[in-house]
Phi, psi and omega in degrees: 000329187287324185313291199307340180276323181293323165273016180271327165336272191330278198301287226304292194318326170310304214251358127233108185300293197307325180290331183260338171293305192314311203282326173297327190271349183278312217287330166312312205289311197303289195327296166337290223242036159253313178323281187328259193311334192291313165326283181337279204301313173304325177311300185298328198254011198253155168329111178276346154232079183287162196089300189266336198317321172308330172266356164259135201231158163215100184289132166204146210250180169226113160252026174281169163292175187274355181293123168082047169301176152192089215279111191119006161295159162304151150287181187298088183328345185214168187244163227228138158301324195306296190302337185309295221257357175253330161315309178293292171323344158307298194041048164264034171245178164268324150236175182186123169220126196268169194195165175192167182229174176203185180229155192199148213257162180242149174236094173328137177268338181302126219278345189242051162233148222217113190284149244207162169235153187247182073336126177212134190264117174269128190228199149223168175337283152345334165292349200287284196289357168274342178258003181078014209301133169270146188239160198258306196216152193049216214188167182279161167286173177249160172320310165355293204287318190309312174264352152294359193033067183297174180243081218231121175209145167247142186259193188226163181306317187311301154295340171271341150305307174287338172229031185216339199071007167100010190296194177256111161279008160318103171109002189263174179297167142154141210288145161229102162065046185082345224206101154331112172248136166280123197258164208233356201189134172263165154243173188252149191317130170218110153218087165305125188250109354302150144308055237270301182314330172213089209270351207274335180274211151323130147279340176242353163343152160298149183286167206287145183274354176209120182229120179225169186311108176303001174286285158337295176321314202273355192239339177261354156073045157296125173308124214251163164220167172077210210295166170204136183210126172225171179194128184102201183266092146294030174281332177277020175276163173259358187249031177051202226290321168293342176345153133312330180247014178267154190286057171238133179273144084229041168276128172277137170223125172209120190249142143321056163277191188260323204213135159332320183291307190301291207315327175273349206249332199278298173336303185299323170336291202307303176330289210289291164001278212282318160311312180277344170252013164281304166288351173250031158121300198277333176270137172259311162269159189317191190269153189221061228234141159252182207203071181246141150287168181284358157289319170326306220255000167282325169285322174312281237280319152092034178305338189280079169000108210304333216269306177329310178292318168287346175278325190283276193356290194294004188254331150314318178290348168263317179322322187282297189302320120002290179281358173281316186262355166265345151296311151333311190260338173291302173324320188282320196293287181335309179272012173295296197257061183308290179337277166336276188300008159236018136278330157288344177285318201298346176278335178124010173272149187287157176287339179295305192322286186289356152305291184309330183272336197275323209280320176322315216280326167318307184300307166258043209223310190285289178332295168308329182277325170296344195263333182291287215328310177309312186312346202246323154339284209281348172300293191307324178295318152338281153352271203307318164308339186271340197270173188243061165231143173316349181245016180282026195254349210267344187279081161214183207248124174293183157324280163318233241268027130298329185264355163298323189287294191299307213281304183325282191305305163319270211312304208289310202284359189283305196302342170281341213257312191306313201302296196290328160314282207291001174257349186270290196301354146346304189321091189315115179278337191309303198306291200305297230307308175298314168270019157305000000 
């Protein structure tokens, strides 16, 4: 039955063209631009490490002073090194790695290279295998190195394309900031989409091209980027606002837990901390401690781009508007063939028959209109790439919202389609037969 309506469909669409043009373009239209931003947002809105995400925390304390307390502030988003590095040696996690990121110049040994600057994430061991990070050739470094402060490095593919030709470079040399490194480990395409370990940079950036031990980093006296909150003199450190002791947050911390039990097991650690170093001096406010998982700590952080949101709103709302005026039109095409259809009821079709057939008719009208809409999709996404923000390279339409594209265009012309069915199978055969 469904065959014979989808092809009563086709002739209704022959024999009014304009009408059936009008009604595909309202839905191309909609469809384009809820598809466009609908894409944006999911990309941007998505597990940047699914599977793991429950299990990774970013833990934070408050070590500011106490001037402009206020009770029921947040704590502090990044931890003061002096806390980093007493956390880590701590190990109550199952991994735990403290970070920071900088730009740091590479001086190439090929004579037709010209030296350059990178992104580069100072780290600990742990980060690797707690983010998943893949690697192409060799491995991450070790506690060892971390605490021998080695001269050790892992690169990224990009870079290992550009000053190896994509070879495997394990055990070969590279200079950073003057200062040789051996490198231990290529990784293979990595970008977590947001960049959840370090929201204080880029957020949908690319990941970093050089990762070396922060112990290291901190002995070759590599240049740090992003947030900083300091309060007091950070003078009295000699290595200024970076010291171990100077009173400035700007350490990234993320520890690895197993279980909801570990997760509550830990928080108290952070109170208990956060209590012993009140008494000795150095915390001035109560214990103040969070606990985010990485969706949490994406929402705290308010990472998805406010404009992202209002643009899909506005584009549902063209979506509605759309879908408004193919009820219209659906409506006129239907009571047009008033006739027709109270010659098939008068034959014996049921009113469910001609429900089912308007809805058939609707259904492919959505269809059609879903295949220019991707087309209108995939333009506007086109669009989005030409703007000059960071994730616009990321905006394009996967598997799930290509087929997202169809389910979206059916449904939405089926929901348009109920009003006008249900006023056509109304229809009295008696009447029409009679001003036949």
């Amino acid at each position: 039955m469904f065959a014979y309506y989808f092809d009563l469909a086709l002739r209704s669409f022959r024999r009014n063209r304009v009408l059936t043009a009008l009604m595909v373009l309202a839905i191309a239209l909609g469809i384009g631009a809820c598809m466009t931003t609908l894409t944006v947002f999911h990309v941007l809105s998505g597990d940047p490490i699914p599977g793991k995400s429950d299990r990774l925390f970013y833990p934070r304390i408050d070590p500011r002073g106490a001037e402009d307390y206020t009770p029921g502030d947040k704590p502090s988003q990044q931890m003061t090194r002096y806390d980093a590095e007493a956390l880590l040696r701590d190990k109550r996690g199952k991994r735990q790695a403290m970070m920071t990121g900088g730009d740091v110049a590479i001086e190439p040994a090929r004579p037709d290279l010209t030296p350059f600057s990178v992104q580069a994430r100072y780290t600990s061991a742990d980060f690797f295998p707690m983010f998943d990070v893949p690697f192409a050739y060799g491995g991450p470094w070790n506690e060892a190195d971390d605490k021998a402060r080695s001269r050790v490095v892992v690169i990224g593919k990009s870079l290992n394309d550009r000053l190896f030709g994509g070879a495997d470079s394990v055990g070969k040399t590279l200079r950073i900031h003057q200062t040789e490194f051996r490198i231990v480990g290529v990784l293979a395409p990595w970008r977590p989409v947001p960049r959840f370990y370090d929201v204080t940079l880029s957020h949908y950036g690319e990941s970093e091209q050089v990762f070396v031990p922060f112990s290291t980093s901190r002995d070759a006296k590599f240049p740090t980027s992003g947030d900083m909150t300091c309060w007091g003199d950070s003078r009295q450190d000699e290595e200024g606002s970076t010291g171990l002791n100077a009173p400035c947050a700007w350490i990234q911390y993320w520890v690895e837990l197993e279980s909801p039990a570990q997760a509550e097991e830990y928080r108290r650690y952070l109170v208990n901390y956060s209590n012993q170093q009140r008494a000795a001096g150095r915390f001035q406010r109560p214990a103040n401690v969070r606990l985010d998982d990485v969706v949490g700590w994406l929402d705290d952080r308010n990472v998805l781009p406010s404009d992202v949101r209002l643009q899909l709103w506005l584009a549902l709302g063209f979506l509605a508007v759309c879908l408004l005026n193919t009820v219209g039109l659906l409506l006129a095409k239907f009571l047009r063939r008033a006739g027709e259809i109270g010659v098939r009821r008068a034959l014996g079709a049921s009113r469910g028959a001609i429900f089912a057939q308007c809805l058939v008719e609707a259904g492919t009208v959505g269809l059609v209109g879903g295949v220019f809409g991707l087309l209108l999709a995939l333009l506007g996404l086109w669009a989005v790439r030409q703007q000059p923000v960071s994730y616009a390279e990321l905006a394009r339409l996967d598997a799930s919202m290509l087929l997202t594209t169809f389910v979206v265009a059916i449904g939405a012309s089926l929901l348009a389609g109920l009003l006008p069915a249900w006023r056509a199978c109304q229809i009295a055969p008696a009447i029409q037969l009679k001003s036949q």
